[in-house]
C-alpha positions, 0 to 999 in steps of 0.5 A: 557519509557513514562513520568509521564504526557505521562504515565497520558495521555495513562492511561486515553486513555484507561479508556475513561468514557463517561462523559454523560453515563460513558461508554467506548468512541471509535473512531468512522471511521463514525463520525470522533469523538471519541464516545460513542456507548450507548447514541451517545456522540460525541467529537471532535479530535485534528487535530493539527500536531505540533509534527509531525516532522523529526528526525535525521535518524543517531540518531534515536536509541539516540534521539526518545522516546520509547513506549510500547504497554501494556501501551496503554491498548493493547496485542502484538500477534505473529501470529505462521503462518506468523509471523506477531505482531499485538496490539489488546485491552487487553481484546480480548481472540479470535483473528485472524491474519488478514495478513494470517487469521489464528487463531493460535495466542499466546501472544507475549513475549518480550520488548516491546521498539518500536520507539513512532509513532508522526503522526497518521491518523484515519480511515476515512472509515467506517466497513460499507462502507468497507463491501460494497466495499468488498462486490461488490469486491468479487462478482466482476469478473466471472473467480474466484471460485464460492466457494470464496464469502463463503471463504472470508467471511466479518467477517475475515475484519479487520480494522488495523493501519500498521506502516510506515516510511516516508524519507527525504534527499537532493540529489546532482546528477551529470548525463551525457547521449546522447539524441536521436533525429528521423530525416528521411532522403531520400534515393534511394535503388534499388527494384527488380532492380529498383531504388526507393526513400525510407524514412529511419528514422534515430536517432541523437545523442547529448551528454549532461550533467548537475547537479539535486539539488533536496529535496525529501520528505517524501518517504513512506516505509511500516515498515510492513513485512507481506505487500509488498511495491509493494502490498502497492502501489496498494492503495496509496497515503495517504493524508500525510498532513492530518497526525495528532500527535499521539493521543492513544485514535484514536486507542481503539478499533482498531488493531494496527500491531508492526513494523517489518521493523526497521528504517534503513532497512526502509530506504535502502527501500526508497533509491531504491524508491528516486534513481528511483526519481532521475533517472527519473528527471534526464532523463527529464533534458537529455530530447531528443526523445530517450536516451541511456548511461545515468549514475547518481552520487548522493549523498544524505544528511541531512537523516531525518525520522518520524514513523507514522501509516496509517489505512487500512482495509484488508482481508486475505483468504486461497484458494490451500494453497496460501493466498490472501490479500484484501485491503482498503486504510482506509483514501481514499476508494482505493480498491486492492485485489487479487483473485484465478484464476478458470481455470474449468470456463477459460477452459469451456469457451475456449472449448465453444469457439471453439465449436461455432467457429468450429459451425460457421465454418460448417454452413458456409460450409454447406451453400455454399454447398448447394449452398446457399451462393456463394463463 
């Protein structure tokens, strides 16, 4: 549960007066202030990152604080479709479910006791430049179906902060392999029965071992079910040093997706991610123009983590009973999307292909016929 001062401070995120018009401020993605939509009052955010720091992944449940979301002022929905929880503002009654666009969304009803976010970084792209890039997206690319532009539409975009872990461990590996190396040598060979001299290209063979000490930081696992990290990647980096201690007020009047992925599956995600690091350095080290039998025997220590939450702009539309995800990365502009294929349009095309393929073909061979073009 939040403290006295943390429980003062959510409080008065929530009611945030503008102290020039007394209306409610909001973060604005535009201004990269929080401000006021009546009379353009602007203020400042902290862009201090003091409380962003790691903490014990072997004592996360004992030492990390919990939140809840109703006391920053938002609901938790649960989405009947896909299963995905997310925080809007309190006062919303309409709500669609921006992973899979479905309206078929109730009011979540459970303890809300989530590890507390310490590093946030705010929307730095704007509604209206998303549009715009969703915009160009959609109309991008003529081998989808013409109906898509209707089905997609920009007011199913929502703007939505997705949690994240971030992973740190110092690995030891011990790796052992043979580098090859290509060398030709000469060669005679007999050619229908005459020799002849060839070059063969051959591989040479060294075996090698050695040790890889190495630190690695800030592993990022999307904590989101609903979002695949293979699908997440598409989209990174983040700029992780721009992260920013978690600040309620950066989240008004935006939605807020509930973790999914708890701290310790998280990790087991970043542990696949930091053994294909390891691999990959320890190849270097093997090094040669080719390899093969290389074996790692790592060790990992001092796991730490940090939760910390990332803005994304994303668009989910149903075409066939299959949903397709459009994202933007909310801090850098990078576009991902995924769209229907109009195999009508596809094999239109191929038909019309063939037909002046098999036009050119005829010309060609009625021309020399006729004796017009010789053979």
């Amino acid at each position: 549960m939040a403290t006295m001062d943390e429980a003062t401070v959510i409080e008065n995120a929530y009611q945030l007066p503008c102290p020039s018009c007394g209306s409610q401020l909001r973060y604005s993605a535009e201004e990269k202030k929080i401000s006021c939509g009546h009379c353009g009052y602007l203020e400042d955010i902290d862009d201090c990152n003091d409380k962003v720091v790691e903490k014990s992944l072997a004592d996360a449940v004992n030492q990390v604080s919990s939140y809840i979301p109703e006391d920053l002022g938002k609901k938790v929905f649960d989405c009947d479709n896909c299963g995905s929880k997310f925080m809007v503002e309190a006062d919303r009654i309409k709500v669609n479910c921006g992973f899979c666009g479905s309206r078929n969304v109730n009011v979540e009803a459970y303890d809300h006791k989530l590890i507390q976010p310490i590093g946030i970084i705010p929307f730095y792209i704007s509604r209206r430049e998303a549009e715009k890039r969703f915009v160009r997206w959609i109309n991008k690319g003529f081998f989808h179906p013409s109906k898509l532009k209707r089905m997609a539409a920009i007011e199913d975009l929502h703007g939505i902060y997705i949690p994240f872990w971030t992973y740190d461990a110092q690995s030891e590996s011990q790796w052992s392999g043979e580098a090859g190396h290509y060398h030709t040598r000469t060669m005679r060979v007999a050619v229908n029965g005459k020799m002849q001299t060839q070059q063969v290209q051959e591989i040479r063979w060294q075996r090698r071992s050695g040790h890889l000490s190495h630190f690695l930081d800030d592993v990022l696992v999307v904590a989101s079910a609903q979002l695949e990290q293979t699908h997440m990647r598409r989209i990174l980096p983040y700029r992780l040093e721009e992260v920013v201690n978690f600040d309620p007020r950066l989240m008004i009047g935006w939605e807020a997706e509930v973790y999914s992925v708890e701290v310790d599956e998280g990790y087991q995600k970043a542990e696949v991610v930091m053994d294909q690091i390891i691999r990959q350095m320890c190849s270097a080290q093997l090094g040669g123009e080719t390899q093969r039998n290389l074996h790692i025997r790592s060790q990992k220590t001092k796991q730490t983590f940090k939760h910390i939450i990332l803005p994304i702009w994303l668009a989910s539309y149903t075409y066939q009973d299959k949903v397709y995800h459009f994202t933007i990365n909310g801090q850098t502009g990078k576009v991902h999307g995924q769209k229907p294929k109009s195999w009508i349009k596809i094999i239109a095309t191929i038909i019309i292909a063939v037909l002046l393929f098999a036009a050119f073909m005829y010309g060609v061979y009625y021309l020399r016929e006729s004796g017009v073009l010789k053979q």
